[in-house]
N, C-alpha and C positions, 0 to 999 in steps of 0.2 A: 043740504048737500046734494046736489045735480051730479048724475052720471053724463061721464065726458066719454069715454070709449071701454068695450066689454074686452075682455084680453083671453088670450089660455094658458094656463098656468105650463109652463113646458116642464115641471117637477111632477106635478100629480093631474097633471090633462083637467082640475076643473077650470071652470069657468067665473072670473072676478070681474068687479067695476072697478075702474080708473073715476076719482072724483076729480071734481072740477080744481079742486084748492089743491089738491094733491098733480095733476096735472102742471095749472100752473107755477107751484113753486118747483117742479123736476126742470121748469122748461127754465125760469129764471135764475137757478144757477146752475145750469150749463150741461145738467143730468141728464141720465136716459130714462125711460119709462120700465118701469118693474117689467118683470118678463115670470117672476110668482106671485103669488096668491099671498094673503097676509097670515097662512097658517104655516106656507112652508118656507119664506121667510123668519117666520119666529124659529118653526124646528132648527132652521139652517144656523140659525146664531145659538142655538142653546146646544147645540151639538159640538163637542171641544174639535177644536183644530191638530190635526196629525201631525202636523207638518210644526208645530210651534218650536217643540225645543231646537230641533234642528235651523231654523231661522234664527231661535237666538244666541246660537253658537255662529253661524255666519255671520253674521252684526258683530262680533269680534275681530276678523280679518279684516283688509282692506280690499277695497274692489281692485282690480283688474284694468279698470276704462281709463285713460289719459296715457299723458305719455310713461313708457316704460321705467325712464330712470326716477321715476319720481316712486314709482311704487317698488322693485325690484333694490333699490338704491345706487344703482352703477348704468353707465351707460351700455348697453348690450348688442 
């Protein structure tokens, strides 16, 4: 495993390698480059999301975007 570029973690300011295989597959589908470290990457996923139940109460309603009589039911 060849280091490809050193990064700074902009979560806890250390300092990580970007690998060569991990580079190349962020570039091959279409990704960005990590901007953490792979410690505060894991914290970030093991820590629950606040915002969940309220998301899954929205995903009941219908969106807003298109035309209006489609969502409203009447032309307005």
């Amino acid at each position: 495993m060849s280091t490809v570029r050193e990064e700074q973690c902009i979560q806890c300011g250390a300092t990580f390698q970007v690998s060569l295989e991990e580079f190349i597959y962020k570039l091959d589908h279409g990704m960005k480059l990590p901007k953490r470290c792979k410690d505060c990457r894991r914290k970030n996923r093991e820590t629950p999301d606040p915002y969940l139940g309220i998301r899954q109460v929205m995903r009941q309603y219908p969106s807003t975007k298109g035309p209006r009589h489609h969502v409203h039911g009447g032309v307005l």
